[in-house]
N, C-alpha and C positions, 0 to 999 in steps of 0.2 A: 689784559689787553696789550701789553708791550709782547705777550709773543705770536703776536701779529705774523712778522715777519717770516718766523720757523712754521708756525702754522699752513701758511700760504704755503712754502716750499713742500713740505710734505706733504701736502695735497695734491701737489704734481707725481707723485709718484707712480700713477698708473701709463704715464706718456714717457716718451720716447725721451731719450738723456740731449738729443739734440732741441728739443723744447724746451728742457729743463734747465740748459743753461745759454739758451737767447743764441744759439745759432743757427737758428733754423727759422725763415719768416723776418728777415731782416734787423732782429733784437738787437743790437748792441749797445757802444757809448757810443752820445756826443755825434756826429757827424754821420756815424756809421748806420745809424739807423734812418738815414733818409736815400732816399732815391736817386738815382741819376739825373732827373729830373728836379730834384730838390724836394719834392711832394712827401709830404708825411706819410709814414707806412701804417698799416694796423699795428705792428708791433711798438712801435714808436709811442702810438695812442694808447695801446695798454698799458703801457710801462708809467707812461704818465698818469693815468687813470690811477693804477697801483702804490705810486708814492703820493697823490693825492690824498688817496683814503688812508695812507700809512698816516700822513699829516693828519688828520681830522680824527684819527685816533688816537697819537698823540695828546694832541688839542686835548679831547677827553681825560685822557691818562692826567696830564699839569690838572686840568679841572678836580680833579677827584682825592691828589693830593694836596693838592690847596685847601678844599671844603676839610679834609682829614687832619690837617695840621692847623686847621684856625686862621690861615691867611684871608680866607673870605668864607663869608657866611650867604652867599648867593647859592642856596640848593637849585631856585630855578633855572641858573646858569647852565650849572654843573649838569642837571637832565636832560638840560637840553642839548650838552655836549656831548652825552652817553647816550642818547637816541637815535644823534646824527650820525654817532660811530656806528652806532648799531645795523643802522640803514645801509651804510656807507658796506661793511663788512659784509652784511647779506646778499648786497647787491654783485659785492667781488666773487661773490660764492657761488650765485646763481650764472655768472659771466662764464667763470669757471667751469662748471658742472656743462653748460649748452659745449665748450668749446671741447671738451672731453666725447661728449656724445657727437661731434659732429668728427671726428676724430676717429672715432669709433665704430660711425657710420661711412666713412672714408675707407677703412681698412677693412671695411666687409663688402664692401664692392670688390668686381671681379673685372678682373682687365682682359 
């Protein structure tokens, strides 16, 4: 579960290199990712979304070396922290996958 991270990246590899590295859709750090307005962007929201579930899998990952090293004997914890990832990870997948196809579905229109 820790290669979360690389996972996710290489999954972007069917889109464009401007998606890929948040400049494109207002992605950035810190400030950059809000508006003129001040109003949160979608990209702003995904990103947060993304370290959220990064967190919760984490979360998981300590759980499962805890149960593995005898720090705690709570399995129902620890399943319960591996299910939430689980959820959490399918749900960024399926986010993923719509925003690809709509992407996709963009670039086959005809102007």
């Amino acid at each position: 579960m820790s290669g979360f991270n690389v996972e996710l990246i290489n999954s972007f590899t069917s889109t464009p290199q401007s998606i890929r590295d948040g400049s494109a859709a207002g992605v950035g750090k810190g400030s950059e990712r809000k508006s003129e307005e001040g109003e949160v962007t979608f990209g702003d929201l995904l990103v947060d979304k993304i370290n959220e579930a990064n967190s919760v899998i984490s979360t998981a990952d300590n759980a499962v070396s805890n149960l593995v090293a005898g720090r705690t004997k709570n399995v129902h914890e620890t399943m319960i922290a591996l299910e939430k990832a689980d959820i959490s990870f399918k749900m960024l997948m399926q986010v993923r996958n719509k925003m690809i196809d709509a992407y996709q579905e963009i670039m086959r229109m005809q102007v």
